[in-house]
N, CA, C and O atoms as CSV, one atom per row, in Angstrom:
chain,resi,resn,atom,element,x,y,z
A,1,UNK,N,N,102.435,39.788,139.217
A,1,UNK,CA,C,102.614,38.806,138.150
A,1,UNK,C,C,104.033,38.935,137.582
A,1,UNK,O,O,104.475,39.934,137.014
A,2,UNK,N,N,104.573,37.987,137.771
A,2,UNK,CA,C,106.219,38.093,137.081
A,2,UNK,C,C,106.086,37.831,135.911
A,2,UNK,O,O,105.313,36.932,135.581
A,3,UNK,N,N,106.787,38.529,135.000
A,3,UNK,CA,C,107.366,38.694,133.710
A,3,UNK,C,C,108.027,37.430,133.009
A,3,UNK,O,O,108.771,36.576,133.491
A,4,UNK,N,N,107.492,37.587,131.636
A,4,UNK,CA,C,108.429,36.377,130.595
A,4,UNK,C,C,109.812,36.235,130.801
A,4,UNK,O,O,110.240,35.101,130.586
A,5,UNK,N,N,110.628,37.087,131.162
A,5,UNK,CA,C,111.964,36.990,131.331
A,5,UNK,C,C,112.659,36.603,132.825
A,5,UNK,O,O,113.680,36.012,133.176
A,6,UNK,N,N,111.634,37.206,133.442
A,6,UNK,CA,C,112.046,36.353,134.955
A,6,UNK,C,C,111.145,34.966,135.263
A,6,UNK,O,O,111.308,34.327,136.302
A,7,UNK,N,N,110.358,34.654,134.425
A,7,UNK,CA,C,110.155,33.232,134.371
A,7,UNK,C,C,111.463,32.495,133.363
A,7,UNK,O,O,111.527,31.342,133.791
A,8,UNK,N,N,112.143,32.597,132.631
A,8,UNK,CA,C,113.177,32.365,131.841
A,8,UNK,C,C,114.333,32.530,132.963
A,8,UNK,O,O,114.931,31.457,133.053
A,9,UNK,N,N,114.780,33.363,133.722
A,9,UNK,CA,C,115.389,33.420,134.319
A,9,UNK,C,C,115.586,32.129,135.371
A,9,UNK,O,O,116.452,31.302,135.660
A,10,UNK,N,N,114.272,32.480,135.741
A,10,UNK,CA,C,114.120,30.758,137.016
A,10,UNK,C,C,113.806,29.656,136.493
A,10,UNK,O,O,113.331,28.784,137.221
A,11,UNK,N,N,113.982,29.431,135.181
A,11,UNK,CA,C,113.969,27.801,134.530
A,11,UNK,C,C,112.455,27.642,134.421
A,11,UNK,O,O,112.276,26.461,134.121
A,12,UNK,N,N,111.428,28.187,134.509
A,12,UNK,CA,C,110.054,28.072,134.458
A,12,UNK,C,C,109.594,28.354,133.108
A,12,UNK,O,O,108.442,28.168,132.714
A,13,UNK,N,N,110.790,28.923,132.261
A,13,UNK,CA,C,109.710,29.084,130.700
A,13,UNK,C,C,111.040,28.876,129.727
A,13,UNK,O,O,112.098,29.415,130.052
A,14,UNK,N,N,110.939,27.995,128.402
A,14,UNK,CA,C,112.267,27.584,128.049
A,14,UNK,C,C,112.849,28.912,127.172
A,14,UNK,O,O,112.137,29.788,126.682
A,15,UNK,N,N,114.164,28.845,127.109
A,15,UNK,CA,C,114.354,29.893,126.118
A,15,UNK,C,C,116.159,28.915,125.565
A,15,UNK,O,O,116.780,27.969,126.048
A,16,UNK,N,N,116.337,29.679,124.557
A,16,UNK,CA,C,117.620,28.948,123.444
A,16,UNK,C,C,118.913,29.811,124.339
A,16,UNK,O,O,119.459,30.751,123.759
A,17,UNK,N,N,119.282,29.501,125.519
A,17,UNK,CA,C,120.245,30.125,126.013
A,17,UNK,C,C,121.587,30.114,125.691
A,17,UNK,O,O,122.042,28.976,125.578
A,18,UNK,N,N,122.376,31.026,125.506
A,18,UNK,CA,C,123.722,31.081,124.698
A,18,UNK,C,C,124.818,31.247,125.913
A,18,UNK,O,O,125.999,30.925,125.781
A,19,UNK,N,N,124.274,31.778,127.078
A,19,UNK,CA,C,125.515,32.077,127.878
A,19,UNK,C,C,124.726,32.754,128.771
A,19,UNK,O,O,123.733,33.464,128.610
A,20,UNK,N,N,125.640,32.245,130.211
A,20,UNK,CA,C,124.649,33.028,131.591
A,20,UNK,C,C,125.753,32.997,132.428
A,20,UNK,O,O,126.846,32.699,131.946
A,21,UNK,N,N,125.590,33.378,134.143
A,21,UNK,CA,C,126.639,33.511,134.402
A,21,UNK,C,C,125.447,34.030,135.673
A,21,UNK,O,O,124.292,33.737,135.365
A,22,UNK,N,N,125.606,34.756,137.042
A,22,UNK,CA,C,125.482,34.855,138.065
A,22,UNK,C,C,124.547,35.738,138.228
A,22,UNK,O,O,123.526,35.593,138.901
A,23,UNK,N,N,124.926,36.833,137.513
A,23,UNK,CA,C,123.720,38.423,137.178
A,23,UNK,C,C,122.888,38.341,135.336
A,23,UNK,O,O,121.895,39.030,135.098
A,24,UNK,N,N,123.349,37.657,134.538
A,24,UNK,CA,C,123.152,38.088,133.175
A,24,UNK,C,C,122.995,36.748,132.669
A,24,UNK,O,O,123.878,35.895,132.752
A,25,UNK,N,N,121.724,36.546,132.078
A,25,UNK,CA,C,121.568,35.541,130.552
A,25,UNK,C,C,121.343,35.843,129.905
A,25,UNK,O,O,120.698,36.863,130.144
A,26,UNK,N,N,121.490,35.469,127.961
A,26,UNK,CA,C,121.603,35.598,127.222
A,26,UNK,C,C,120.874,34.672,126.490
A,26,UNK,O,O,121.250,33.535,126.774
A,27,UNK,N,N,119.902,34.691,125.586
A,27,UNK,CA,C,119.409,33.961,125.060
A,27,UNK,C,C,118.965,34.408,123.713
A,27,UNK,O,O,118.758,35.622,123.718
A,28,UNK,N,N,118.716,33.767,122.395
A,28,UNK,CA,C,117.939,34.025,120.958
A,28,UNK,C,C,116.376,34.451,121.206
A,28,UNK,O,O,115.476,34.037,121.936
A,29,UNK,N,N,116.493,35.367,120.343
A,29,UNK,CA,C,114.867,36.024,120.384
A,29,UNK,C,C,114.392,35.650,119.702
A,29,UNK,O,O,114.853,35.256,118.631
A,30,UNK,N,N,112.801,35.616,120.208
A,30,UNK,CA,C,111.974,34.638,119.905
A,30,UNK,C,C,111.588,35.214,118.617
A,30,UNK,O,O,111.389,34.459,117.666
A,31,UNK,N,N,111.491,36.197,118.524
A,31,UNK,CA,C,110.932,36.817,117.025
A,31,UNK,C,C,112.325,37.813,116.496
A,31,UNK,O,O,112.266,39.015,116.755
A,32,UNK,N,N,113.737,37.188,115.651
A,32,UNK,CA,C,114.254,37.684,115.459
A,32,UNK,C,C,113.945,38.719,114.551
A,32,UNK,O,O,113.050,38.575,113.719
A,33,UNK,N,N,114.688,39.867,114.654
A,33,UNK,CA,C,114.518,40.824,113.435
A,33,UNK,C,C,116.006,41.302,112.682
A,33,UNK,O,O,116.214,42.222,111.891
A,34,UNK,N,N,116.896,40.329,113.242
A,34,UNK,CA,C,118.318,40.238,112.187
A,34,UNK,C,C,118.870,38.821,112.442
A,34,UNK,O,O,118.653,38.360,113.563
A,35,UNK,N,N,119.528,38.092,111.590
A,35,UNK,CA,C,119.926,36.615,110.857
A,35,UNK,C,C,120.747,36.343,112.154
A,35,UNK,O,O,121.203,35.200,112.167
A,36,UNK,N,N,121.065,37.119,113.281
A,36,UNK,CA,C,121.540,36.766,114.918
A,36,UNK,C,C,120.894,37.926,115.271
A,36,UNK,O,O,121.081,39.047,114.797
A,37,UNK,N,N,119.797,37.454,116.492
A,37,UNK,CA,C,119.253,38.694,117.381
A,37,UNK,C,C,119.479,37.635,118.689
A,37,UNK,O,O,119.269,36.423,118.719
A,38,UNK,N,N,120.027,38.609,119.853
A,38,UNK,CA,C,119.993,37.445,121.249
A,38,UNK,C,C,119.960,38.814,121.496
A,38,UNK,O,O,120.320,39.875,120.985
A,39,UNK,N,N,118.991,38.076,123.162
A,39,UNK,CA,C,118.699,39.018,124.229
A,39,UNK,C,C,119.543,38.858,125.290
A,39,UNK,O,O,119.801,37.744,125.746
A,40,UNK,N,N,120.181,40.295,125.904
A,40,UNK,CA,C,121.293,40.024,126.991
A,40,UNK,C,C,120.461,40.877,128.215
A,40,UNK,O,O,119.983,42.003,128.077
A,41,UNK,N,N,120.411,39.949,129.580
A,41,UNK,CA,C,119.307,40.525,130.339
A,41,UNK,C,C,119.679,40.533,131.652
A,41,UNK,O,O,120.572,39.688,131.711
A,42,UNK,N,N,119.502,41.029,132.819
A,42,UNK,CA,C,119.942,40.991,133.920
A,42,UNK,C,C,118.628,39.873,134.422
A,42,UNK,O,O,117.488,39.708,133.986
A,43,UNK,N,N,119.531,39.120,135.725
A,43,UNK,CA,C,118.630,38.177,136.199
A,43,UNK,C,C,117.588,38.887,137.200
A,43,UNK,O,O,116.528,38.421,137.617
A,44,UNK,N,N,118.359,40.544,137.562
A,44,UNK,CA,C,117.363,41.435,138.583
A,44,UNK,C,C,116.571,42.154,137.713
A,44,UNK,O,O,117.071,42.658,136.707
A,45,UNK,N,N,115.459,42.260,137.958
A,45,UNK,CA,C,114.512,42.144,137.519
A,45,UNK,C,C,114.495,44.061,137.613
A,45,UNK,O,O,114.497,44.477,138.771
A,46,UNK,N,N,114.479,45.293,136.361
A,46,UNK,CA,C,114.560,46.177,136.445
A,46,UNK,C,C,113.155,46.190,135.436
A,46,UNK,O,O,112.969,45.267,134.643
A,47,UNK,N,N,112.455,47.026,135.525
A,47,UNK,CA,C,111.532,47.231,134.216
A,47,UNK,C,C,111.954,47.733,133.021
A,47,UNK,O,O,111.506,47.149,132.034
A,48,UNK,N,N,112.956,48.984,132.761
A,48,UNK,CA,C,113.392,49.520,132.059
A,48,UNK,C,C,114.523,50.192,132.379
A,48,UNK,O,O,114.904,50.154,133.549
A,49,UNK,N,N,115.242,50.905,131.427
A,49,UNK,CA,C,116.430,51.424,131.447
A,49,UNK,C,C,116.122,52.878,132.585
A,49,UNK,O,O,116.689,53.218,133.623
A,50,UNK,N,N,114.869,53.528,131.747
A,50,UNK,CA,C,113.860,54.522,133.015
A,50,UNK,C,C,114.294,54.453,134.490
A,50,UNK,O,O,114.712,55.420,135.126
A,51,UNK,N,N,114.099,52.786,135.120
A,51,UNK,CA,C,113.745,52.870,136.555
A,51,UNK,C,C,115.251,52.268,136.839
A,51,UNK,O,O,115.355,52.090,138.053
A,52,UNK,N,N,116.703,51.816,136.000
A,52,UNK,CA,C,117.901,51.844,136.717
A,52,UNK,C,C,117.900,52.829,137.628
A,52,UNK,O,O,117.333,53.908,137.457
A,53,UNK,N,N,118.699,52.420,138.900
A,53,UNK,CA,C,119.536,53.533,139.681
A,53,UNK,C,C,121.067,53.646,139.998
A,53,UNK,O,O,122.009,52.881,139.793
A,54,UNK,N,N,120.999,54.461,140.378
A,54,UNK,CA,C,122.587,54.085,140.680
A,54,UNK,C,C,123.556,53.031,140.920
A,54,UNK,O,O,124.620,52.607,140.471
A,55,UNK,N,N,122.582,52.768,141.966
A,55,UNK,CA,C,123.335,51.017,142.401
A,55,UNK,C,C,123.468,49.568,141.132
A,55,UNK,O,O,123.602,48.349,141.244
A,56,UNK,N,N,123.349,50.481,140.032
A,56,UNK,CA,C,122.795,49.057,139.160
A,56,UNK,C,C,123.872,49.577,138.015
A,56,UNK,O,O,124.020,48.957,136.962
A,57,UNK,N,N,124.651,50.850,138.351
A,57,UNK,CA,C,125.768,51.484,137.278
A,57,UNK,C,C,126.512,50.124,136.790
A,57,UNK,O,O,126.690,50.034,135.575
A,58,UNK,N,N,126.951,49.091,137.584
A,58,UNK,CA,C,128.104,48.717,137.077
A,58,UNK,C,C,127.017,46.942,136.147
A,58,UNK,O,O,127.437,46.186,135.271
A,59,UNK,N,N,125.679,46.927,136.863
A,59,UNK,CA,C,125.399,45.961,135.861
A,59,UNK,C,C,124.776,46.452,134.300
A,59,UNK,O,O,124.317,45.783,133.374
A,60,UNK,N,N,124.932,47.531,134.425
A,60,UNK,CA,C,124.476,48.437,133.247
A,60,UNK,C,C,125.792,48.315,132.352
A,60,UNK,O,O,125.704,47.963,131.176
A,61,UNK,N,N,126.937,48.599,132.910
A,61,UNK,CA,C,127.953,48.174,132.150
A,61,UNK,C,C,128.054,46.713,131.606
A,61,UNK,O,O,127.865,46.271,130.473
A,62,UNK,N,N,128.483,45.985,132.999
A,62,UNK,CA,C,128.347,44.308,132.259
A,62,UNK,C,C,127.293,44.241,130.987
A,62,UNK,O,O,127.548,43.875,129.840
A,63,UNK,N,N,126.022,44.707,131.531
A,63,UNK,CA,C,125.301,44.059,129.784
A,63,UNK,C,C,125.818,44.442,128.652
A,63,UNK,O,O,125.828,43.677,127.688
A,64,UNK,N,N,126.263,45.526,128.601
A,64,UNK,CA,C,127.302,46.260,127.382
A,64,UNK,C,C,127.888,45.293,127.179
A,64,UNK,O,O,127.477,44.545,126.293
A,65,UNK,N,N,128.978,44.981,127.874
A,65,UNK,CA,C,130.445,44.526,127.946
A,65,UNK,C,C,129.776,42.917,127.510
A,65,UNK,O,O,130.449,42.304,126.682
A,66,UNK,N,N,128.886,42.434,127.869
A,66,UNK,CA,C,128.444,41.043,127.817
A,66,UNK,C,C,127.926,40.885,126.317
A,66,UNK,O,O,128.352,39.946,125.644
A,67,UNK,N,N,127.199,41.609,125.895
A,67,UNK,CA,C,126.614,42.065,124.530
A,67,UNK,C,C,128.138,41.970,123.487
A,67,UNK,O,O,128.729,41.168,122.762
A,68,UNK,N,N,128.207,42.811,123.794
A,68,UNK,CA,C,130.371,42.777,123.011
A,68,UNK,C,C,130.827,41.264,123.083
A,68,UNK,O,O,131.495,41.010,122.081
A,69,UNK,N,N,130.736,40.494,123.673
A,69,UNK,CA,C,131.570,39.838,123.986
A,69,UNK,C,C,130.521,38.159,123.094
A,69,UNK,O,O,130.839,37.314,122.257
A,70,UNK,N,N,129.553,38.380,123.716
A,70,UNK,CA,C,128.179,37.682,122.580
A,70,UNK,C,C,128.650,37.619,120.861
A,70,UNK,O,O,128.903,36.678,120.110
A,71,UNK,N,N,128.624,39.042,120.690
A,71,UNK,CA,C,128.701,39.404,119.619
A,71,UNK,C,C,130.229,39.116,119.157
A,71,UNK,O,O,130.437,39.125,117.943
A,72,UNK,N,N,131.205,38.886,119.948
A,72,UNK,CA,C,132.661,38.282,118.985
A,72,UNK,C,C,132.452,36.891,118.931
A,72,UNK,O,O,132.876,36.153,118.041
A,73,UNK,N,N,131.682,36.501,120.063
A,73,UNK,CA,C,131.172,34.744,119.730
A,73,UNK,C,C,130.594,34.381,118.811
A,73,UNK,O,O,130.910,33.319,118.274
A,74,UNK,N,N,129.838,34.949,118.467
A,74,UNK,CA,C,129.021,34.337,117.693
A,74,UNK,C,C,129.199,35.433,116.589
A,74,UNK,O,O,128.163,35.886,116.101
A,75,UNK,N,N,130.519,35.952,116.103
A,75,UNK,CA,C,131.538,36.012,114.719
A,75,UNK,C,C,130.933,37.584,114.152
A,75,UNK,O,O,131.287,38.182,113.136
A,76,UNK,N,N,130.011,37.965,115.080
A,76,UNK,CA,C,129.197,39.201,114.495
A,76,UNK,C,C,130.401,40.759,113.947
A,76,UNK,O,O,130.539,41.677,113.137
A,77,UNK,N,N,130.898,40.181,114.955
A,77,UNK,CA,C,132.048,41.666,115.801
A,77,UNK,C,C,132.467,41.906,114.569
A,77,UNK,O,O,131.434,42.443,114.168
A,78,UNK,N,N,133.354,41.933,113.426
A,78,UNK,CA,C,133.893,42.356,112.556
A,78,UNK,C,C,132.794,43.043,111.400
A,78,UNK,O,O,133.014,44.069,110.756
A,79,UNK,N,N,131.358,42.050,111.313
A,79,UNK,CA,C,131.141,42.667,110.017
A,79,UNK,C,C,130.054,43.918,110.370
A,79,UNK,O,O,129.455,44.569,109.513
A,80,UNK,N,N,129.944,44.095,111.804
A,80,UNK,CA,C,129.258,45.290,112.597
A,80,UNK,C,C,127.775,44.740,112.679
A,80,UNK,O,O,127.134,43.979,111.953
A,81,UNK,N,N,127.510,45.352,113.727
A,81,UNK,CA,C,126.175,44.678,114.581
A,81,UNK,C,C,125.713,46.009,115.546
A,81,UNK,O,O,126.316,47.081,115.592
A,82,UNK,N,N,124.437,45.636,116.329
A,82,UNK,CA,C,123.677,46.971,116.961
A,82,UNK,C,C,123.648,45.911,118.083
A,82,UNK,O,O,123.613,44.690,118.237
A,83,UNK,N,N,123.696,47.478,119.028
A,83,UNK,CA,C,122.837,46.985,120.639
A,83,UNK,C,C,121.752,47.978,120.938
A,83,UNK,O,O,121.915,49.196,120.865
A,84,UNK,N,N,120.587,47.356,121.294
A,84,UNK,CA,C,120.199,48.394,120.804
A,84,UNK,C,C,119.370,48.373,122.852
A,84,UNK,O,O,119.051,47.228,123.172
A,85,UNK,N,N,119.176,49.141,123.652
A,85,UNK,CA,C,117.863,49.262,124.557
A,85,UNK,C,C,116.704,49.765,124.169
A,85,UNK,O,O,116.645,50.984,124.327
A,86,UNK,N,N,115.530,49.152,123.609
A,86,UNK,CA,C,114.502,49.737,123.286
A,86,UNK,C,C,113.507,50.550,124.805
A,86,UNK,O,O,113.055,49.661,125.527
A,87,UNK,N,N,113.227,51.712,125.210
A,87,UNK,CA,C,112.393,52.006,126.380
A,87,UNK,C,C,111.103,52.675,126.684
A,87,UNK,O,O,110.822,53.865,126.826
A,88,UNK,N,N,110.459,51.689,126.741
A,88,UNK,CA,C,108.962,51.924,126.942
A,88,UNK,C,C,108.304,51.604,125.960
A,88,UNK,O,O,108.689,51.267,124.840
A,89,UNK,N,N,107.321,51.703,126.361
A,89,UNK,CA,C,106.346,51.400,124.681
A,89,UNK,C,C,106.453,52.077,123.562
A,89,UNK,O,O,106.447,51.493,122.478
A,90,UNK,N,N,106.554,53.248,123.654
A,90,UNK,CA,C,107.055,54.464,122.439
A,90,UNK,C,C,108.198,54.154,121.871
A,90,UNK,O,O,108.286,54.326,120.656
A,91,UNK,N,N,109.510,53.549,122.724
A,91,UNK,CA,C,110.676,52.976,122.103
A,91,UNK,C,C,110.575,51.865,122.123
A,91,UNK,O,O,111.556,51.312,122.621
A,92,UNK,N,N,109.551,51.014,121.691
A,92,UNK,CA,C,109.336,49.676,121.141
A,92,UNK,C,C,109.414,48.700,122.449
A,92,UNK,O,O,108.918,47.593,122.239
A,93,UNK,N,N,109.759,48.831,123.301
A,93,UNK,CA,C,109.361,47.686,124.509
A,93,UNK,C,C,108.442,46.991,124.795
A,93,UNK,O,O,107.352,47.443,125.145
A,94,UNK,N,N,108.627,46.159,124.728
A,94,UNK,CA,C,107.488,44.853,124.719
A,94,UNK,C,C,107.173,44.199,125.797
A,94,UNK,O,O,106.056,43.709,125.964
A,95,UNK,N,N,108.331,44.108,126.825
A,95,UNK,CA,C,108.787,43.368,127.580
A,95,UNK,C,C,108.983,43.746,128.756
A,95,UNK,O,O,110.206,43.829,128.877
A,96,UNK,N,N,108.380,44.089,129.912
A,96,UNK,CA,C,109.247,45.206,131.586
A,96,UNK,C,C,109.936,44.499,131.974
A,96,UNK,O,O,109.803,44.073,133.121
A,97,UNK,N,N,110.821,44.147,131.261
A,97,UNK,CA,C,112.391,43.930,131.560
A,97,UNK,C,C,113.580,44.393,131.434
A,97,UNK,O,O,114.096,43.735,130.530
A,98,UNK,N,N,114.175,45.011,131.753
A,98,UNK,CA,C,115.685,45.792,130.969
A,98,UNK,C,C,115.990,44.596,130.328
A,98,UNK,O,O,115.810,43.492,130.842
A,99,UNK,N,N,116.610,44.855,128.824
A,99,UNK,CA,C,117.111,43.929,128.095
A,99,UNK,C,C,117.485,44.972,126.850
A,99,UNK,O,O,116.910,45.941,126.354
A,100,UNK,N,N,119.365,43.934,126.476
A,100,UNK,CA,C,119.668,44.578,125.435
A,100,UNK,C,C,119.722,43.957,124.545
A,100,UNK,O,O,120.186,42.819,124.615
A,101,UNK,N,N,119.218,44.536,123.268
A,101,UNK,CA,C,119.219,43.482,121.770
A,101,UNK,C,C,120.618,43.604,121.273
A,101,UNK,O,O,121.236,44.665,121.189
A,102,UNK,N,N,121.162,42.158,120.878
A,102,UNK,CA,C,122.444,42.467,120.474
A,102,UNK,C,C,121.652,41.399,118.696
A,102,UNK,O,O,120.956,40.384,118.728
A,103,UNK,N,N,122.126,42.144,117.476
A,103,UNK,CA,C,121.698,42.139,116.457
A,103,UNK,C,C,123.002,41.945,115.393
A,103,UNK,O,O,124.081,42.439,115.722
A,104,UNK,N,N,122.946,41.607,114.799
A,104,UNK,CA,C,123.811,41.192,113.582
A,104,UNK,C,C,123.681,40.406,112.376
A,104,UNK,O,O,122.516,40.380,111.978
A,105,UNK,N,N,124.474,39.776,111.687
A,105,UNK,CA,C,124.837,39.162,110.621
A,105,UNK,C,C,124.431,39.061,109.576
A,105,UNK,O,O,124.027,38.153,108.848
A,106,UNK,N,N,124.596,40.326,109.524
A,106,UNK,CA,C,123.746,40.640,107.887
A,106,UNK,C,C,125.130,40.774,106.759
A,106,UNK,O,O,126.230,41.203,107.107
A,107,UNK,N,N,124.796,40.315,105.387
A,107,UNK,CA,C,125.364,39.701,104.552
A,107,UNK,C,C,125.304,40.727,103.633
A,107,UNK,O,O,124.166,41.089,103.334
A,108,UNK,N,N,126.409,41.399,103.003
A,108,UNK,CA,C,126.674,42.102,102.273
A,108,UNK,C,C,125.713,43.860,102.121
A,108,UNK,O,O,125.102,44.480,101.251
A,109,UNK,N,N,126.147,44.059,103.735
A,109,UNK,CA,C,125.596,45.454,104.306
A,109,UNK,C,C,126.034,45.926,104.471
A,109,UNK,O,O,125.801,46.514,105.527
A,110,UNK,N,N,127.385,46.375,103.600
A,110,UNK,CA,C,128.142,47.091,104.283
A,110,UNK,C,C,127.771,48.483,104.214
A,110,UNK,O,O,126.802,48.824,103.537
A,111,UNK,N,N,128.689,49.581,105.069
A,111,UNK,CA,C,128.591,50.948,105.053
A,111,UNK,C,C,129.663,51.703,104.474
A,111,UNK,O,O,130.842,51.443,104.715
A,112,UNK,N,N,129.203,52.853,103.535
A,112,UNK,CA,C,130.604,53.421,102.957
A,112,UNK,C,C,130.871,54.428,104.042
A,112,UNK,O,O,129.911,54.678,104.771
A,113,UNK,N,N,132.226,55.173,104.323
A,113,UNK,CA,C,132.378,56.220,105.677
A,113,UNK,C,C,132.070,57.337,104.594
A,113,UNK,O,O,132.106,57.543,103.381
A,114,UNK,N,N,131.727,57.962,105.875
A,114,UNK,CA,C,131.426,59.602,105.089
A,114,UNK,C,C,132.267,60.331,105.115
A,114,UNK,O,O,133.201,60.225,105.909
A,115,UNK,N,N,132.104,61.715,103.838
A,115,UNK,CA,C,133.163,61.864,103.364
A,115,UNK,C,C,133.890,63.221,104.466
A,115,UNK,O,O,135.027,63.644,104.256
């Protein structure tokens, strides 16, 4: 049975897509939990961060790098934002999909540095 995200992937289930590209889409989560939450996801289908292997080092990077790059789009980048990989059910995974939450725009949150 294929997964919510690889039905999203193949145009079979709709999602609010922000940006895609050959290996990686990006789309708004369905149940945000910050004022910008988008999901940045590989189109190969990994279950979790757990079952990456080697061969998948450099799309492990891109989602980083893609997440970053989300996040100066859509204006997050300066006032600081999370990426977060949640893995497995114990770390909140919902989903057997690798996917990274890119989170932001929260309004007068800032952080003081420590001393």
């Amino acid at each position: 049975m294929e997964c919510i995200f690889c039905k999203i992937v193949k145009k079979e289930q709709p999602a609010d897509v922000v940006w895609e590209d050959e290996d990686i889409i990006v789309f708004k989560d369905m149940y945000p939990k910050a004022p910008v939450h988008m999901l940045v996801l590989s189109k190969k289908h990994i279950a979790s961060l757990n079952d990456a292997e080697e061969q998948d080092r450099e799309l492990l990077g891109r989602l980083l790098l893609v997440g970053k790059d989300v996040a100066k789009k859509l204006q997050i980048n300066q006032g600081g934002w999370k990426a977060i990989f949640n893995v497995g059910r114990g770390g909140g995974q919902v989903v057997d999909h690798l996917h990274l939450h890119v989170l932001g725009g929260w309004k007068g949150r800032e952080t003081k540095e420590l001393p």
